[in-house]
VOBA-1610 file (N, C-alpha, C; in pm, whole numbers, padded with zeros to 5 digits, always signed):
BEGIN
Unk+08388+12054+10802Unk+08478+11944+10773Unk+08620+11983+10815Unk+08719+11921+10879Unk+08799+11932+10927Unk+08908+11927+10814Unk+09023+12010+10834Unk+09119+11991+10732Unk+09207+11903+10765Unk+09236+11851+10625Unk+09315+11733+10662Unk+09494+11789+10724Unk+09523+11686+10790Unk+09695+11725+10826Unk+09757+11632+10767Unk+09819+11653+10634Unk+09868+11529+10575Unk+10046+11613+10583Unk+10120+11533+10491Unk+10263+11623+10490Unk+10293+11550+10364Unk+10397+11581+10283Unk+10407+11559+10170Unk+10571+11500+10176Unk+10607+11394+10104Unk+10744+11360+10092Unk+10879+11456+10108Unk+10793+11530+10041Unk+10924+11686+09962Unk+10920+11782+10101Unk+10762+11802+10189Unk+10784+11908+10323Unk+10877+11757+10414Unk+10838+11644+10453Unk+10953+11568+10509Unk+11040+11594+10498Unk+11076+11584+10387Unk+11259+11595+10364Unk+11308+11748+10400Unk+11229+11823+10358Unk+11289+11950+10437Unk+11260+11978+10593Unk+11147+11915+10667Unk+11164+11866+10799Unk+11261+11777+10871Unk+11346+11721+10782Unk+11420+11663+10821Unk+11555+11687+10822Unk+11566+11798+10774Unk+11695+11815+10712Unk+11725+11993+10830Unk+11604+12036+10838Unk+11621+12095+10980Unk+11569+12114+11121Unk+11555+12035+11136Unk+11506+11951+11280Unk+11484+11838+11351Unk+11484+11805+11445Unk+11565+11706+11494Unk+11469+11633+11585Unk+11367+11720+11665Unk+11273+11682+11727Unk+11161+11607+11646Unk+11198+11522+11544Unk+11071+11434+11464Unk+11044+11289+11500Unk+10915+11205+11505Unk+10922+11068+11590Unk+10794+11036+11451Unk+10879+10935+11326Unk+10829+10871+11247Unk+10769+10739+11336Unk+10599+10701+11347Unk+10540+10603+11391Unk+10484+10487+11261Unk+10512+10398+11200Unk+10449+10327+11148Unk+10345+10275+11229Unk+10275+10260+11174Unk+10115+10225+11257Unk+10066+10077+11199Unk+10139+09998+11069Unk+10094+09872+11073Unk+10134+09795+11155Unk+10093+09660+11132Unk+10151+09479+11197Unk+10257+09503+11216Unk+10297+09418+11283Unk+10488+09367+11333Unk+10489+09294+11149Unk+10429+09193+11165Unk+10462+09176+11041Unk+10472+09228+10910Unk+10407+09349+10887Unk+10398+09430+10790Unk+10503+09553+10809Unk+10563+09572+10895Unk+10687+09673+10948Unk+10834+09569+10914Unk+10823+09461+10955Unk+10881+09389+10928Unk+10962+09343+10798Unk+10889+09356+10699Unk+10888+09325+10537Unk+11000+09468+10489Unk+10931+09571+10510Unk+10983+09679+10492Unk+10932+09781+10544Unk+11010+09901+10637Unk+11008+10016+10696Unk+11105+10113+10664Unk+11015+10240+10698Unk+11171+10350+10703Unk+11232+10357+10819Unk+11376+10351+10786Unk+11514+10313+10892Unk+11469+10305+11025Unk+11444+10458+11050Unk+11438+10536+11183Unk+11320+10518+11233Unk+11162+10472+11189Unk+11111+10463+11219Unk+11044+10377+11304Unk+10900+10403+11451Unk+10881+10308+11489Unk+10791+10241+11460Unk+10756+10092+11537Unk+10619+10047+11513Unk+10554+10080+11602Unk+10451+10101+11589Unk+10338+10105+11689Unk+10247+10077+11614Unk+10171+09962+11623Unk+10006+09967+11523Unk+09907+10045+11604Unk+09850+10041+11508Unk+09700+10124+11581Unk+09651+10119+11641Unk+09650+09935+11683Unk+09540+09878+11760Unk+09619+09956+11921Unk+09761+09931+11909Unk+09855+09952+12045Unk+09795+10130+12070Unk+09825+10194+11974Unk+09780+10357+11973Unk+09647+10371+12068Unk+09562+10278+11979Unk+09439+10341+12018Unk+09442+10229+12135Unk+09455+10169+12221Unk+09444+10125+12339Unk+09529+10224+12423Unk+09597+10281+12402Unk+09742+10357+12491Unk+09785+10315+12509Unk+09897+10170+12463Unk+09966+10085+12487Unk+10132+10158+12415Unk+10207+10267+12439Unk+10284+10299+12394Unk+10323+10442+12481Unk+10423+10449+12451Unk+10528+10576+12472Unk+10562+10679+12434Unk+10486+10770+12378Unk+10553+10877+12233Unk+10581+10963+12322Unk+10687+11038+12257Unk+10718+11182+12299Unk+10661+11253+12270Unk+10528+11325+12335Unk+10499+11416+12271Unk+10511+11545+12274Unk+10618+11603+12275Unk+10704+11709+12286Unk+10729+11681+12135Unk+10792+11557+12033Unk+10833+11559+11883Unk+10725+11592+11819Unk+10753+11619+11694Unk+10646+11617+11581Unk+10633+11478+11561Unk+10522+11465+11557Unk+10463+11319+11511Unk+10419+11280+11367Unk+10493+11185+11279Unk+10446+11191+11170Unk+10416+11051+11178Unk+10270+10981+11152Unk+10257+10839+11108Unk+10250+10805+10987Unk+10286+10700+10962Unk+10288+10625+10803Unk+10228+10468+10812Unk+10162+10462+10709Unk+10101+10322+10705Unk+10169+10273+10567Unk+10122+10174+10489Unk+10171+10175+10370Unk+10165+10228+10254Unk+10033+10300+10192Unk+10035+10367+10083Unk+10013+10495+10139Unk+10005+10580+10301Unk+09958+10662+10327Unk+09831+10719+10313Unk+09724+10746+10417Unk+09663+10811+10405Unk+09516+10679+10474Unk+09490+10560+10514Unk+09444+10483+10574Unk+09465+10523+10734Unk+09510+10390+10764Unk+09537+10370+10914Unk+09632+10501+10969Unk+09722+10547+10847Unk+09794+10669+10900Unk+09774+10807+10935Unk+09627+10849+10849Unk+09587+10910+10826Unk+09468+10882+11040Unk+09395+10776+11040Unk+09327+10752+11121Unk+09429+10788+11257Unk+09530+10703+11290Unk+09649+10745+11399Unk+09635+10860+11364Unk+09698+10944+11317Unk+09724+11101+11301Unk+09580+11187+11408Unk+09474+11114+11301Unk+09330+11170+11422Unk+09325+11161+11565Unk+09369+11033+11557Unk+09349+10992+11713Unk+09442+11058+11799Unk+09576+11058+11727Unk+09676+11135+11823Unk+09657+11268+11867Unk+09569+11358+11717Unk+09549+11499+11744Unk+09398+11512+11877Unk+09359+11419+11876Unk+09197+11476+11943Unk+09236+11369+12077Unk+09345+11315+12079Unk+09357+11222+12248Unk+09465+11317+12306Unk+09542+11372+12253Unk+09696+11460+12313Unk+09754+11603+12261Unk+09807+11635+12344Unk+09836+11761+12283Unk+09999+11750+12188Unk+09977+11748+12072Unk+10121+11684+11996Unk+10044+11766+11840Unk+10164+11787+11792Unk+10206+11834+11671Unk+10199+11704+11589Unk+10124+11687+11500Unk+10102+11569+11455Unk+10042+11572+11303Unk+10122+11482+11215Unk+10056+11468+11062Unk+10108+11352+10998Unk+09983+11278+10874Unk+10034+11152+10829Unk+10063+11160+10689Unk+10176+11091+10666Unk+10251+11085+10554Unk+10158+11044+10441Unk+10160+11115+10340Unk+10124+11112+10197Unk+10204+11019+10119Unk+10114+10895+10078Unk+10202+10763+10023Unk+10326+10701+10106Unk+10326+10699+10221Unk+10299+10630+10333Unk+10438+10554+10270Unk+10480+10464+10330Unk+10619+10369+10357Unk+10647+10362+10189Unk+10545+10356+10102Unk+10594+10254+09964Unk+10613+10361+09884Unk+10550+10518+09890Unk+10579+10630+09853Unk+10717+10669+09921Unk+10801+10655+10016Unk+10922+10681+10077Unk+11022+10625+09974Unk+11000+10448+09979Unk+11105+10366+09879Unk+11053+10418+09740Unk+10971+10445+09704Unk+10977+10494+09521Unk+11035+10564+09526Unk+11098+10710+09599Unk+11126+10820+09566Unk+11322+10801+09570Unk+11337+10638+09620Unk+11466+10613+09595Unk+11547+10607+09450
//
């Protein structure tokens, strides 16, 4: 069984606070990014991911987020690690775990 690559709010914030090379992907709807997202982050849904309909750097660390984390974000995260060569993990409580911790 494969281990999971998740990341935790608390390793974010200290990923963030020293390094610079990071590319937050939300992976839901336009409309569901829409409602509410984190700042910096992009959209890309899944469906776009998993067609290759997108752009990532993958030179950044890749972190995806869905909404409670660990769904669709968790799934992107797979796909990104076993289609590309990228540093890649999905956020634990995902967009709505970000705004609680406000």
């Amino acid at each position: 069984m494969e281990k999971k690559k998740s990341i935790t709010l608390a390793e974010l914030n200290l990923l963030l606070k020293g390094f610079k090379g990071i590319t937050i992907v939300d992976v839901r709807t336009e409309e569901e990014y829409n409602e509410r997202h984190i700042s910096f982050a992009i959209n890309l849904p899944i469906e776009q991911l998993e067609a290759r309909n997108h752009k990532l750097d993958l030179r950044n660390v890749i972190i995806t987020v869905c909404g409670k984390g660990g769904g669709r974000s968790e799934k992107a995260a797979k796909f990104i690690k076993e289609n590309y060569i990228a540093e890649v993990y999905f956020l634990e409580g995902g967009t709505f775990g970000w705004f609680d911790k406000e």
